[in-house]
PyMOL CGO cylinders between C-alpha atoms (Angstrom):
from pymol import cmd
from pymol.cgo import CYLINDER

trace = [
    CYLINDER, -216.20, -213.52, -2.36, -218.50, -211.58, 0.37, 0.3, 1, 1, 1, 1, 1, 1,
    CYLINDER, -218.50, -211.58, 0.37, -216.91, -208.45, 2.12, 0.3, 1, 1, 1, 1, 1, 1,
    CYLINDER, -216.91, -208.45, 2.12, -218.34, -208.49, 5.52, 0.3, 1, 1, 1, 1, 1, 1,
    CYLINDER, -218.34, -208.49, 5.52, -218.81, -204.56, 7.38, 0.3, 1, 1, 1, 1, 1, 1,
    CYLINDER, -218.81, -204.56, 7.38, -215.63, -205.68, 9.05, 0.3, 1, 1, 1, 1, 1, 1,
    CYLINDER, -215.63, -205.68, 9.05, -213.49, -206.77, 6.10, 0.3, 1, 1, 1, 1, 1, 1,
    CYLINDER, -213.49, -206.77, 6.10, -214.99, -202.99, 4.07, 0.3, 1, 1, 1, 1, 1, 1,
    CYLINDER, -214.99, -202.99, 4.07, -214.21, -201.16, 7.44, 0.3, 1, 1, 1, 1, 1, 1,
    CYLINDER, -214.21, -201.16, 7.44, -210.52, -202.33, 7.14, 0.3, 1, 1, 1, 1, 1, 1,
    CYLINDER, -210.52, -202.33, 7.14, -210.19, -201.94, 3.85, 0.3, 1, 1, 1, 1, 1, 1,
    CYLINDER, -210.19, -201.94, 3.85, -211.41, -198.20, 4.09, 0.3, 1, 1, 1, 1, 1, 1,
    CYLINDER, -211.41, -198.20, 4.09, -208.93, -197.52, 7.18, 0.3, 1, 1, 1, 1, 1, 1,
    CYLINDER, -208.93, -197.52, 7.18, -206.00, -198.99, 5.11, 0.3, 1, 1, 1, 1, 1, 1,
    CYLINDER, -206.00, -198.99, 5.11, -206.96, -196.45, 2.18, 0.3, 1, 1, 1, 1, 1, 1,
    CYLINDER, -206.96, -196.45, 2.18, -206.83, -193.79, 4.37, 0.3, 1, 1, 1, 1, 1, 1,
    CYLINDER, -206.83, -193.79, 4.37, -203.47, -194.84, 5.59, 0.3, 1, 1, 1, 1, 1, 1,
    CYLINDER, -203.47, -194.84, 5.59, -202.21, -194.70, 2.19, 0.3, 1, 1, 1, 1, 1, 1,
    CYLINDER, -202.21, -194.70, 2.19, -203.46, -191.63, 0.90, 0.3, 1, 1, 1, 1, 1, 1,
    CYLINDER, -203.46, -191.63, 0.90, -201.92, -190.00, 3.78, 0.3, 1, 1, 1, 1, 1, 1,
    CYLINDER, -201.92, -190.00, 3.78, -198.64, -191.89, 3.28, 0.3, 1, 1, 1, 1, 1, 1,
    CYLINDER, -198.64, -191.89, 3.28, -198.66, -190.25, -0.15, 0.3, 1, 1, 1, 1, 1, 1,
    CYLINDER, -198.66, -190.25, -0.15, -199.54, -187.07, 0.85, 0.3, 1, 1, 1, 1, 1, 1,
    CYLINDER, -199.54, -187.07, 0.85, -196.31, -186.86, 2.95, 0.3, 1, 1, 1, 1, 1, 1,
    CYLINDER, -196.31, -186.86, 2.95, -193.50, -184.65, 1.56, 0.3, 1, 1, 1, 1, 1, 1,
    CYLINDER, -193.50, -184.65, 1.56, -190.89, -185.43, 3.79, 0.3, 1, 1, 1, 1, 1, 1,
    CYLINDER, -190.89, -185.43, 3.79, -187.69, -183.38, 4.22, 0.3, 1, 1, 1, 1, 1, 1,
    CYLINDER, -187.69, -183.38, 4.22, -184.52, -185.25, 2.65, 0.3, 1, 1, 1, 1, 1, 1,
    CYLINDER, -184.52, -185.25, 2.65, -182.28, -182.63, 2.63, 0.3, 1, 1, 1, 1, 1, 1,
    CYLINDER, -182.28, -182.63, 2.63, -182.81, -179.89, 5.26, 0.3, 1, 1, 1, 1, 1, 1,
    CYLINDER, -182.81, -179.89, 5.26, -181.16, -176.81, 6.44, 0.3, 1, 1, 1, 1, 1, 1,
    CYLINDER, -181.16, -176.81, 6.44, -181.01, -177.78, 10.24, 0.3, 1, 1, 1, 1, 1, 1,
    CYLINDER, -181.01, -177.78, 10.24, -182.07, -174.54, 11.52, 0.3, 1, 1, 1, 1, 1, 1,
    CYLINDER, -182.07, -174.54, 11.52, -183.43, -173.01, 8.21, 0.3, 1, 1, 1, 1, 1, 1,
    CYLINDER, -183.43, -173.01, 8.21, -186.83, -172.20, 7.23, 0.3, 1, 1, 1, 1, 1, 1,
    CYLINDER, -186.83, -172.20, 7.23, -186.85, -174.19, 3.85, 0.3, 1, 1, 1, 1, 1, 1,
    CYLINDER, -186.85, -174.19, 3.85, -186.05, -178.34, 3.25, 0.3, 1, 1, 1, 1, 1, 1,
    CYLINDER, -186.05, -178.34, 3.25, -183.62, -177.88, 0.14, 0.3, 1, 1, 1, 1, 1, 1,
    CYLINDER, -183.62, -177.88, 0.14, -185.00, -181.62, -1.33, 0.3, 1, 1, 1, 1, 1, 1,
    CYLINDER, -185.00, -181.62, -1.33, -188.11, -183.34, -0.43, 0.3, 1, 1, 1, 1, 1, 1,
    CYLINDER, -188.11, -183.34, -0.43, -189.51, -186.64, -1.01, 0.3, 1, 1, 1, 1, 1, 1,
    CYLINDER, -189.51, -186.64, -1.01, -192.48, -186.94, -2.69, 0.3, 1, 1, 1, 1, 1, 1,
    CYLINDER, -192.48, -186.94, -2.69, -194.83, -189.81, -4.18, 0.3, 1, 1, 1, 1, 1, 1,
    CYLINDER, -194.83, -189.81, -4.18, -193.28, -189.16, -7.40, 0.3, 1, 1, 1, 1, 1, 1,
    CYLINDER, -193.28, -189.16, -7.40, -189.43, -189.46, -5.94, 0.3, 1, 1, 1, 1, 1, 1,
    CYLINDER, -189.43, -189.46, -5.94, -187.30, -186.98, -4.77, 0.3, 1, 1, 1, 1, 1, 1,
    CYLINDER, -187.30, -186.98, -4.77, -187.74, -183.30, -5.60, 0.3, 1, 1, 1, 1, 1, 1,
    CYLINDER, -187.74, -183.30, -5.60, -186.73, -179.38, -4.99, 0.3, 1, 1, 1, 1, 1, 1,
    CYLINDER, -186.73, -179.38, -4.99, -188.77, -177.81, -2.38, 0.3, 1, 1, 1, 1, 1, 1,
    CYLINDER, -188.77, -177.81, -2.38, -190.04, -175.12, -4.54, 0.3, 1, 1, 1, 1, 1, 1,
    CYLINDER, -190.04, -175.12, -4.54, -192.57, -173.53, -1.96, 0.3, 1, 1, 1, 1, 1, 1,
    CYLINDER, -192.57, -173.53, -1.96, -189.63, -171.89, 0.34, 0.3, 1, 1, 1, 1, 1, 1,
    CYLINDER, -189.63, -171.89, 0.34, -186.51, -171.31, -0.71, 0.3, 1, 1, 1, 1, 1, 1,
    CYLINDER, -186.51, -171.31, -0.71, -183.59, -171.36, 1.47, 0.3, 1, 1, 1, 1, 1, 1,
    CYLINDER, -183.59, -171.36, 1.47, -182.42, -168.18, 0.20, 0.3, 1, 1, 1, 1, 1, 1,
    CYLINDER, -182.42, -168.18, 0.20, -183.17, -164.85, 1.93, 0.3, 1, 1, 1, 1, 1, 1,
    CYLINDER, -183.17, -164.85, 1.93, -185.64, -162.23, 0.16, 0.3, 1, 1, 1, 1, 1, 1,
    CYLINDER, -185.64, -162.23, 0.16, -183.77, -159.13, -1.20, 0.3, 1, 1, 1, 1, 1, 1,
    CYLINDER, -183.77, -159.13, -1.20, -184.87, -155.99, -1.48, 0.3, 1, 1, 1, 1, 1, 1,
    CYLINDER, -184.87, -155.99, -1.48, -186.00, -154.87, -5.40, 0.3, 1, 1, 1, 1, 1, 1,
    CYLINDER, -186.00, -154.87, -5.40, -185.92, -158.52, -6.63, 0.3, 1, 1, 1, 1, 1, 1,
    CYLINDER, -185.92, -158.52, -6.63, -188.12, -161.87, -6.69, 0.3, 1, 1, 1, 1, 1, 1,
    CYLINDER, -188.12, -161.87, -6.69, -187.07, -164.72, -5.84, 0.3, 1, 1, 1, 1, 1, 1,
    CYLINDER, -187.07, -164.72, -5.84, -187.41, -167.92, -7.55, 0.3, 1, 1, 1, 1, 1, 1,
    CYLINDER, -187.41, -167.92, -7.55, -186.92, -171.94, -7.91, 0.3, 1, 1, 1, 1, 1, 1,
    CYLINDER, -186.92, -171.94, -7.91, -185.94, -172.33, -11.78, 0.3, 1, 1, 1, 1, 1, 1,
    CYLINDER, -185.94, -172.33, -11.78, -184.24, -175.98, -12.14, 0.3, 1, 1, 1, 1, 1, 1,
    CYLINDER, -184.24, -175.98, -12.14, -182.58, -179.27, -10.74, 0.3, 1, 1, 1, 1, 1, 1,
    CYLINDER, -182.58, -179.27, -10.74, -179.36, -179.85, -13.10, 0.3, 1, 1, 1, 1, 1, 1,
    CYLINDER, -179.36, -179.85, -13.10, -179.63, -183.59, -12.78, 0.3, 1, 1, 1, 1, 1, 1,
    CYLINDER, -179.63, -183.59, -12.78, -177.26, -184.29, -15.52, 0.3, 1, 1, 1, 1, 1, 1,
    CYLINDER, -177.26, -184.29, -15.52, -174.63, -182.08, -13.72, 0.3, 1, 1, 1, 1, 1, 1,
    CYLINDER, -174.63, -182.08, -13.72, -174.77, -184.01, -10.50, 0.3, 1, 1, 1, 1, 1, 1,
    CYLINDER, -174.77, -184.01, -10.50, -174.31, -187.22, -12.43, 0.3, 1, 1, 1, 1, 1, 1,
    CYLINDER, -174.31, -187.22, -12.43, -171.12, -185.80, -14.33, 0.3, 1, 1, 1, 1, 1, 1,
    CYLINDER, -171.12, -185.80, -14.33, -169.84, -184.28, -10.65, 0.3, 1, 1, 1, 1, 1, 1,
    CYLINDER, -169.84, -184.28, -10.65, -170.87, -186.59, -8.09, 0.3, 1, 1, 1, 1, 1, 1,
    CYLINDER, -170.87, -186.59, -8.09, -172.75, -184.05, -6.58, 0.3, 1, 1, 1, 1, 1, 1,
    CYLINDER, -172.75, -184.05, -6.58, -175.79, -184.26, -3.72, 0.3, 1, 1, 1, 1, 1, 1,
    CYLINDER, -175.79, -184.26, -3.72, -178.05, -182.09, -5.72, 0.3, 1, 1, 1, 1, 1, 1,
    CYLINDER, -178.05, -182.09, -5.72, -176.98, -178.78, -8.15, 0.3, 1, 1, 1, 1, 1, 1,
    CYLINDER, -176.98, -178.78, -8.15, -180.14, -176.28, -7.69, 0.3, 1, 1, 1, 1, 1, 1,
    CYLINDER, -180.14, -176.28, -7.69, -180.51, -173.04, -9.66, 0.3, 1, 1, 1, 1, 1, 1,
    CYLINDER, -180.51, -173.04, -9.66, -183.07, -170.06, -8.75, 0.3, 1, 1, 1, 1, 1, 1,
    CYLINDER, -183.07, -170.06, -8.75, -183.18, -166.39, -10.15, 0.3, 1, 1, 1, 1, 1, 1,
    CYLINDER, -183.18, -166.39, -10.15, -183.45, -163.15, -8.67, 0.3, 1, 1, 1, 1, 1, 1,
    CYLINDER, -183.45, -163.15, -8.67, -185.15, -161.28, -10.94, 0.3, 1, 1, 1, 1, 1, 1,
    CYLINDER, -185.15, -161.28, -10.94, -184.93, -157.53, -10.37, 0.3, 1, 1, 1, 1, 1, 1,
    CYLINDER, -184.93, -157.53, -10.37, -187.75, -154.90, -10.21, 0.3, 1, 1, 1, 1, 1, 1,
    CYLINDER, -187.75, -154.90, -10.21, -186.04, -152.60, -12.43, 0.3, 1, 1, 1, 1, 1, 1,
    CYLINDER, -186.04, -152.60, -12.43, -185.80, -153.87, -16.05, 0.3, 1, 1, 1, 1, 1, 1,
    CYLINDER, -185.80, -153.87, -16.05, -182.97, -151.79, -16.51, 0.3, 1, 1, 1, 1, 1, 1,
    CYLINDER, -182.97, -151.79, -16.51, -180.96, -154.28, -14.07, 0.3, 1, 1, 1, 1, 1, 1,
    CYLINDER, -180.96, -154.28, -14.07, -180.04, -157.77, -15.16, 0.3, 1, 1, 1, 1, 1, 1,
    CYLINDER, -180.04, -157.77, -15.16, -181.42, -161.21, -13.53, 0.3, 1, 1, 1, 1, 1, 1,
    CYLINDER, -181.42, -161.21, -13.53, -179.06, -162.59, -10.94, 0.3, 1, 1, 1, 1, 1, 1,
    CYLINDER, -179.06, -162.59, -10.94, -178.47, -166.59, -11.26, 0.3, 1, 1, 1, 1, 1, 1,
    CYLINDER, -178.47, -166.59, -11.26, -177.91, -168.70, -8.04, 0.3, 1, 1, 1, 1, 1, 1,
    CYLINDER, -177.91, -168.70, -8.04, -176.51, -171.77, -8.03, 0.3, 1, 1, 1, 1, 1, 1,
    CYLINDER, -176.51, -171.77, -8.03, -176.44, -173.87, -5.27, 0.3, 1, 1, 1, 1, 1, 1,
    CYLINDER, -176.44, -173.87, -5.27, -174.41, -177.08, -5.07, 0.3, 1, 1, 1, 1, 1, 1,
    CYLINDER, -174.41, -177.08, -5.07, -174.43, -179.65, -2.55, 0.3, 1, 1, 1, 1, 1, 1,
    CYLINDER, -174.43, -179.65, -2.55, -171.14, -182.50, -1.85, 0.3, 1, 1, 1, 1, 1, 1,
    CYLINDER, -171.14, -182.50, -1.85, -169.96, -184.67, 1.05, 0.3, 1, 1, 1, 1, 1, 1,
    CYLINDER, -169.96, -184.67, 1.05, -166.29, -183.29, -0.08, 0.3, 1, 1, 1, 1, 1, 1,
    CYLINDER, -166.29, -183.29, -0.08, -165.08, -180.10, -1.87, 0.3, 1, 1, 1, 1, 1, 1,
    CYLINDER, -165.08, -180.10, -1.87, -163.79, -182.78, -4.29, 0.3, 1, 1, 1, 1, 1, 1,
    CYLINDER, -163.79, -182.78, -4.29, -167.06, -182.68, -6.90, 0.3, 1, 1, 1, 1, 1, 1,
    CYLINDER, -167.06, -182.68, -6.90, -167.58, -178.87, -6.03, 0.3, 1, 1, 1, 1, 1, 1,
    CYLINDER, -167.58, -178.87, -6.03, -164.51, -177.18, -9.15, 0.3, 1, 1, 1, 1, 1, 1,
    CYLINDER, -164.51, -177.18, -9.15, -164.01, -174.17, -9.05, 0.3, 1, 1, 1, 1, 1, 1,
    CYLINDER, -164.01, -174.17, -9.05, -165.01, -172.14, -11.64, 0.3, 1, 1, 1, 1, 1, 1,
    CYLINDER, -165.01, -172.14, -11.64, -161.62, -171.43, -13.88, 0.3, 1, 1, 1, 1, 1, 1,
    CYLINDER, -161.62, -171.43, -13.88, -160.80, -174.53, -13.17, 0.3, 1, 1, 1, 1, 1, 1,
    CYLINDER, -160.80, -174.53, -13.17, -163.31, -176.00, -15.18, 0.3, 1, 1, 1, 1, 1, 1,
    CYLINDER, -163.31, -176.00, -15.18, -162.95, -173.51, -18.17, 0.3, 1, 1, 1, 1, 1, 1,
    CYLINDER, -162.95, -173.51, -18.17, -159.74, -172.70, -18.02, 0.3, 1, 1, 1, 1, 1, 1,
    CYLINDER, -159.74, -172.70, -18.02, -157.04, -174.79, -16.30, 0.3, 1, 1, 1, 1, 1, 1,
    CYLINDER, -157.04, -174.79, -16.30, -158.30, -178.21, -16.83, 0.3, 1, 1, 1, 1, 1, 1,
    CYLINDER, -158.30, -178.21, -16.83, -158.38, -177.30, -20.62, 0.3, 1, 1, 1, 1, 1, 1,
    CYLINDER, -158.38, -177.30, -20.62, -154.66, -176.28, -20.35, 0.3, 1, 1, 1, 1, 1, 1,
    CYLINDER, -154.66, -176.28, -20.35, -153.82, -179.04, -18.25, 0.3, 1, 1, 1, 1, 1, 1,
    CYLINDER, -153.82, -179.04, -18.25, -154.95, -182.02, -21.28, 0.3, 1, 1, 1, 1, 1, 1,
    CYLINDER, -154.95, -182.02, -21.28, -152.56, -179.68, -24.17, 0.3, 1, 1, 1, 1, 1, 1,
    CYLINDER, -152.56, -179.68, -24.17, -156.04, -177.85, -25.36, 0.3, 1, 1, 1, 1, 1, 1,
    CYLINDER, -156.04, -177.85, -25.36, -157.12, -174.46, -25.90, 0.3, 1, 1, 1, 1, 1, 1,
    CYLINDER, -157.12, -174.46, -25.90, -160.09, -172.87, -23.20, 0.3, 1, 1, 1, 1, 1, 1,
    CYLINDER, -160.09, -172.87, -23.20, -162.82, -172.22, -24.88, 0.3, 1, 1, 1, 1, 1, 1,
    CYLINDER, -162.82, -172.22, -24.88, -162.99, -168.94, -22.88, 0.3, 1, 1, 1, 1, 1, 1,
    CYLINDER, -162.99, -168.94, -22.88, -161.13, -166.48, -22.26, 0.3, 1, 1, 1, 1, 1, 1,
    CYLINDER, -161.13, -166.48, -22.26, -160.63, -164.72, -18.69, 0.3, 1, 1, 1, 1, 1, 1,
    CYLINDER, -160.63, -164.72, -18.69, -161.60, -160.96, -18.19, 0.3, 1, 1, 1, 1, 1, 1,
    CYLINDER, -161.60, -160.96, -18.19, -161.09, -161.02, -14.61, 0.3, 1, 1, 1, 1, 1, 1,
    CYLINDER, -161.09, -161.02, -14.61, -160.04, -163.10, -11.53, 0.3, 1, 1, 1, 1, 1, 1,
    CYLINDER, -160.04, -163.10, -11.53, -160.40, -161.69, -7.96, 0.3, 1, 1, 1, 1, 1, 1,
    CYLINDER, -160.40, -161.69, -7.96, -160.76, -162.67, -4.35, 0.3, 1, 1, 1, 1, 1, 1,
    CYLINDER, -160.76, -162.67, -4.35, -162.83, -160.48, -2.25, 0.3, 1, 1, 1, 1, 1, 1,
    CYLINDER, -162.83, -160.48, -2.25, -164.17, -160.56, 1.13, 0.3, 1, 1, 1, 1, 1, 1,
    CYLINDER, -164.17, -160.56, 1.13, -167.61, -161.31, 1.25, 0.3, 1, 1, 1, 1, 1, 1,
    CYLINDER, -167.61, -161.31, 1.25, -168.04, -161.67, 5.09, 0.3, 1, 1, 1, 1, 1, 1,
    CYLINDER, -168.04, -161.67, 5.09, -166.42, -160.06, 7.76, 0.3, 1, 1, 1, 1, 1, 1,
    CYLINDER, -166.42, -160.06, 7.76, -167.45, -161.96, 10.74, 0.3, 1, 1, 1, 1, 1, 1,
    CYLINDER, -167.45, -161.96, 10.74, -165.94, -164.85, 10.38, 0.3, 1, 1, 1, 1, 1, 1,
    CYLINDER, -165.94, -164.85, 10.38, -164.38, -164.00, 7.19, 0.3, 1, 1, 1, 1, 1, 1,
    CYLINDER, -164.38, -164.00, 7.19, -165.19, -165.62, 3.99, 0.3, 1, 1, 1, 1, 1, 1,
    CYLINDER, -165.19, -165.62, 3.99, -163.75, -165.00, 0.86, 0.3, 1, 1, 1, 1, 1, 1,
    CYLINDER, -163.75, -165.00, 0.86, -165.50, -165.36, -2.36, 0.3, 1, 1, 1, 1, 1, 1,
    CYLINDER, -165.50, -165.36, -2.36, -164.03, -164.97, -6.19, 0.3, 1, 1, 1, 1, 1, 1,
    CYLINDER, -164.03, -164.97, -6.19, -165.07, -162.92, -9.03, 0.3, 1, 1, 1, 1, 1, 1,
    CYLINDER, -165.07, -162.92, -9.03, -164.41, -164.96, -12.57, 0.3, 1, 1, 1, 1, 1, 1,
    CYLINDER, -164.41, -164.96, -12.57, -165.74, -162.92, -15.93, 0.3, 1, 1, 1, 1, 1, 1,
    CYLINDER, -165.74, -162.92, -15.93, -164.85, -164.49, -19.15, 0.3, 1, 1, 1, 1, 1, 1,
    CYLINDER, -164.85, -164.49, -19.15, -166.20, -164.10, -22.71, 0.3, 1, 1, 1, 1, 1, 1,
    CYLINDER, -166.20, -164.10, -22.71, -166.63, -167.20, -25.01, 0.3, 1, 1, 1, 1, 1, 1,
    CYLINDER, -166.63, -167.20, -25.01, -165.13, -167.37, -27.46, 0.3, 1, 1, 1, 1, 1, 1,
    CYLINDER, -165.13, -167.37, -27.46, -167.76, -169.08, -30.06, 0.3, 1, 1, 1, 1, 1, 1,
    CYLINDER, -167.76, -169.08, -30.06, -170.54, -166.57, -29.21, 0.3, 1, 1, 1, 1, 1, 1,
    CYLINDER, -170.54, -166.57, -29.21, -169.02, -162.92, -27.68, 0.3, 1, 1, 1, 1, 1, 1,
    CYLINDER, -169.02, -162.92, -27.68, -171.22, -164.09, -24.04, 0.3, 1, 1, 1, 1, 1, 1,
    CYLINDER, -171.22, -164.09, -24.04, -169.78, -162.44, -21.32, 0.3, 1, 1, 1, 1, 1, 1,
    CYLINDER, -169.78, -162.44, -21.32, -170.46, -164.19, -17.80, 0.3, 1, 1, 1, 1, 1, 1,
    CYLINDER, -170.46, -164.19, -17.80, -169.52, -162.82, -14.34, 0.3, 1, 1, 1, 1, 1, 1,
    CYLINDER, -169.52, -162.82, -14.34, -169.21, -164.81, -11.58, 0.3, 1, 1, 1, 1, 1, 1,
    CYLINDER, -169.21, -164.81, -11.58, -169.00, -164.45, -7.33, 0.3, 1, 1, 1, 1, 1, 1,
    CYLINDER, -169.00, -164.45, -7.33, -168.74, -167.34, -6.05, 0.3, 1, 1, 1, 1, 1, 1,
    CYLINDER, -168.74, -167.34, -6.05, -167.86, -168.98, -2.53, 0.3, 1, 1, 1, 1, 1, 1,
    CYLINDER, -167.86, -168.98, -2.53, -167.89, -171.62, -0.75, 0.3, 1, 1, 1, 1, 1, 1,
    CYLINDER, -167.89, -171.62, -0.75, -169.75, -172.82, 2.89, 0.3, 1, 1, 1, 1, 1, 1,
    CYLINDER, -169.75, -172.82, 2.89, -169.14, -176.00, 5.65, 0.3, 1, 1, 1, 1, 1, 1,
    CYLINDER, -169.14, -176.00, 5.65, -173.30, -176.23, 6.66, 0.3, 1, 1, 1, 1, 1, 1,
    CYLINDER, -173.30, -176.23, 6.66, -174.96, -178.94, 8.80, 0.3, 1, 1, 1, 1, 1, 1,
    CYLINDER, -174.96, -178.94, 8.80, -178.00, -180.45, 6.85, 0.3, 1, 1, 1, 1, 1, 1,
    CYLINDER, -178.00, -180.45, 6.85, -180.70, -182.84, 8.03, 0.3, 1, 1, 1, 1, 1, 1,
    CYLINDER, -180.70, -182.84, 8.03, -180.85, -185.72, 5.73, 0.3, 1, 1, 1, 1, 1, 1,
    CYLINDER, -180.85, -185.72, 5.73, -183.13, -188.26, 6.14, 0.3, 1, 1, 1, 1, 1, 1,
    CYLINDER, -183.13, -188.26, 6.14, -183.47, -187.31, 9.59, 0.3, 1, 1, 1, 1, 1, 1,
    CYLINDER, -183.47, -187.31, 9.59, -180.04, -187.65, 10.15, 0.3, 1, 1, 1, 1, 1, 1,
    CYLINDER, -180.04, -187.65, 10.15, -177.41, -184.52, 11.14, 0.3, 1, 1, 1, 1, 1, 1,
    CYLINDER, -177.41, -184.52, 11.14, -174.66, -184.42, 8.72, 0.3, 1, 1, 1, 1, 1, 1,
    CYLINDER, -174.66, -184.42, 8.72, -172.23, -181.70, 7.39, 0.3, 1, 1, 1, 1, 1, 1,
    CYLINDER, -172.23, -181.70, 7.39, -172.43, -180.79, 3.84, 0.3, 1, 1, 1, 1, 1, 1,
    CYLINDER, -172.43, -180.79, 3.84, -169.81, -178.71, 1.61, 0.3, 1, 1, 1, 1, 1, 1,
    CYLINDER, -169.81, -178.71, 1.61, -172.20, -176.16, -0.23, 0.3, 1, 1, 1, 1, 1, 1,
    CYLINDER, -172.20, -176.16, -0.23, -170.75, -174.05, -3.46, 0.3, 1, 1, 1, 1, 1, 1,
    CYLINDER, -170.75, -174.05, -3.46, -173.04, -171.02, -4.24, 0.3, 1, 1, 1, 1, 1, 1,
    CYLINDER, -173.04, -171.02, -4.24, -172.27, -168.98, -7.05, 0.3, 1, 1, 1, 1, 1, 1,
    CYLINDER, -172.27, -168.98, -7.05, -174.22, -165.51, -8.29, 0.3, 1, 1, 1, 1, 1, 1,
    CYLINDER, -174.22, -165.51, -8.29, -174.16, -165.01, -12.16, 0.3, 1, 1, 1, 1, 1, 1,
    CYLINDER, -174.16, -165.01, -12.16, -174.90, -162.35, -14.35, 0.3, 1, 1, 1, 1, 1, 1,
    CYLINDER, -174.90, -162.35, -14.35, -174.67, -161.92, -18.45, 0.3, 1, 1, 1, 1, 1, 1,
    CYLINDER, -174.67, -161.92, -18.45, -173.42, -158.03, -18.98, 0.3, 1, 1, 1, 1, 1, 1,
    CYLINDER, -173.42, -158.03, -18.98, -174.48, -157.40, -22.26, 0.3, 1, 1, 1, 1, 1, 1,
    CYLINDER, -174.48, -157.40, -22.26, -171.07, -156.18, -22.87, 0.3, 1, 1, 1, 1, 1, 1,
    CYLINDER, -171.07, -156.18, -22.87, -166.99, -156.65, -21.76, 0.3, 1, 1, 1, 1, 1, 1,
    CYLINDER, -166.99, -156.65, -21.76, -167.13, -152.97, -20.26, 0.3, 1, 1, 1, 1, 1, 1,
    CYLINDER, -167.13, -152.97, -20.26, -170.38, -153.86, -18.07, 0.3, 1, 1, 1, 1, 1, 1,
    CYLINDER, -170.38, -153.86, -18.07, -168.23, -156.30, -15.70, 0.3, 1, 1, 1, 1, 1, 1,
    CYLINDER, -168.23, -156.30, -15.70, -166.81, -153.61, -13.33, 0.3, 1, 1, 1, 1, 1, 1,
    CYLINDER, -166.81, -153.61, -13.33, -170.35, -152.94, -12.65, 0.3, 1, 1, 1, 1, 1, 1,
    CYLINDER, -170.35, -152.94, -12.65, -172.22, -156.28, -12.74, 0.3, 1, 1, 1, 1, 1, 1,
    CYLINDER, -172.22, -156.28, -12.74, -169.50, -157.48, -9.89, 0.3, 1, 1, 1, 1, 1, 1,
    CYLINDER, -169.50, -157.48, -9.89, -170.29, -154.87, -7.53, 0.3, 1, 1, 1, 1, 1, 1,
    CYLINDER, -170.29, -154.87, -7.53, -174.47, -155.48, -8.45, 0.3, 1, 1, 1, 1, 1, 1,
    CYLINDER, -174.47, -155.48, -8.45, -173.04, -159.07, -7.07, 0.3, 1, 1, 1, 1, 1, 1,
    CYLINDER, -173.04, -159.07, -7.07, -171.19, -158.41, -3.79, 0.3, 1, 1, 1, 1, 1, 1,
    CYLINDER, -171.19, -158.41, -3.79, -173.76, -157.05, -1.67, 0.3, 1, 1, 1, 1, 1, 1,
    CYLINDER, -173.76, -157.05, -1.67, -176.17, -159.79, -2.66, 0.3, 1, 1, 1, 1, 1, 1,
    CYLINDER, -176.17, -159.79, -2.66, -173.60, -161.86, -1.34, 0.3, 1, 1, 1, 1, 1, 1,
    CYLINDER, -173.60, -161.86, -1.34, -173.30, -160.66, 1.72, 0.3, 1, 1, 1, 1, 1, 1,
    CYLINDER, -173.30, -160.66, 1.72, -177.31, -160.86, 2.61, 0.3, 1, 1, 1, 1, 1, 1,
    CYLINDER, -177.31, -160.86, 2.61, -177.16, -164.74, 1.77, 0.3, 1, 1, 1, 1, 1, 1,
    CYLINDER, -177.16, -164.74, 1.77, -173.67, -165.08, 4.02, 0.3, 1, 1, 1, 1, 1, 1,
    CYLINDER, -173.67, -165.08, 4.02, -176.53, -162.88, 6.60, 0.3, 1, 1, 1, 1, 1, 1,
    CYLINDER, -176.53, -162.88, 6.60, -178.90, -165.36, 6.17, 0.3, 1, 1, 1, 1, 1, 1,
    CYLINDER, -178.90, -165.36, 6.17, -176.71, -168.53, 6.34, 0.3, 1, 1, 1, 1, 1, 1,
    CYLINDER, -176.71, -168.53, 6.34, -174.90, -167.56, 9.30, 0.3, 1, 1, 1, 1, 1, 1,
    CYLINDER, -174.90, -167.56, 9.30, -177.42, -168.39, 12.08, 0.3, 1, 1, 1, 1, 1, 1,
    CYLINDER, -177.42, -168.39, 12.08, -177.81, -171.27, 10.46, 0.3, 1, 1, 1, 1, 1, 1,
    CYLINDER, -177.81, -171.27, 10.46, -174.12, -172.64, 10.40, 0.3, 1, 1, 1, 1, 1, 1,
    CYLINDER, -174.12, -172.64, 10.40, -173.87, -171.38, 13.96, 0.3, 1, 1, 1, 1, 1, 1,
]
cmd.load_cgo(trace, "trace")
């Protein structure tokens, strides 16, 4: 078959078209008045924006996208379960873990004891943890929000974990529609010891309140 110039000029405008159909990333799920789209879609599916994060900057650490627990939001019924690291300046202080979860409904968003230590009990079997400490602490004042601490030790290893962890109503953009989403974020830190969780929860707190700083505006 001949190509006329017509039929090789269409052909070439329809390749352009594509290329920049594929070069798209387009926002999926979107902080509405944030700087950063949480999940984008790309030519290879959907995927973490990992160019802007839509958590603030902190003074002493850097910032970064580590993972997409895809597994976890199957098991949960999640929207997406993101984790990124603030990872301090100063070797002598420990990375801090973010974890930010994304529902419809609290419903798939369990709390934290719950999960290691109450649902356990609840099916006549032993946690495989045991709890260190359990508090509730303001981590806003204006409007108040009130975030938990949860340290526990496994059992099978000696790990200590310390947890602050709270929960957020936000209005996302997702796929160019406005919709509310329930959003768990939780800070973690391994203290290389039992007697370091005093201090890793207060290391934890005032992070907290700079991402409550930085969310606000946005819930608003």
């Amino acid at each position: 078959m001949k190509l006329t110039k017509s039929d090789i000029a269409k052909i070439g405008s329809i390749a352009i078209i594509i290329g920049l159909l594929l070069s798209i990333q387009a926002p999926v799920f979107a902080l509405t008045e944030g700087p950063a789209e949480i999940l984008v879609q790309t030519p290879s599916g959907l995927q973490p924006n990992t160019q802007i994060l839509p958590l603030p900057q902190i003074s002493g650490y850097n910032l970064s996208y580590v993972y997409r627990d895809t597994n976890f939001e199957k098991l949960s019924g999640e929207d997406a379960s993101l984790v990124y690291a603030y990872g301090s300046t100063d070797t002598a202080k420990p990375t801090v873990w973010v974890a930010v979860e994304l529902a419809a409904t609290t419903g798939p968003l369990h709390c934290w004891e719950t999960c290691l230590i109450n649902y356990p009990l609840s099916q006549g079997t032993q946690p495989k943890v045991t709890q260190l400490d359990l508090t509730d602490i303001q981590t806003q004042a204006n409007p108040p929000i009130v975030g938990r601490y949860f340290a526990f030790q496994y059992h099978s290893t000696n790990q200590t974990q310390v947890v602050l962890y709270w929960y957020e109503t936000a209005t996302f953009t997702v796929n160019n529609q406005t919709q509310q989403k329930q959003v768990k974020l939780s800070l973690v830190i391994y203290p290389k010891s039992t007697s370091d969780v005093p201090a890793s929860e207060s290391l934890l707190l005032p992070i907290a309140k700079e991402i409550n700083d930085y969310w606000q505006p946005i819930k608003t």
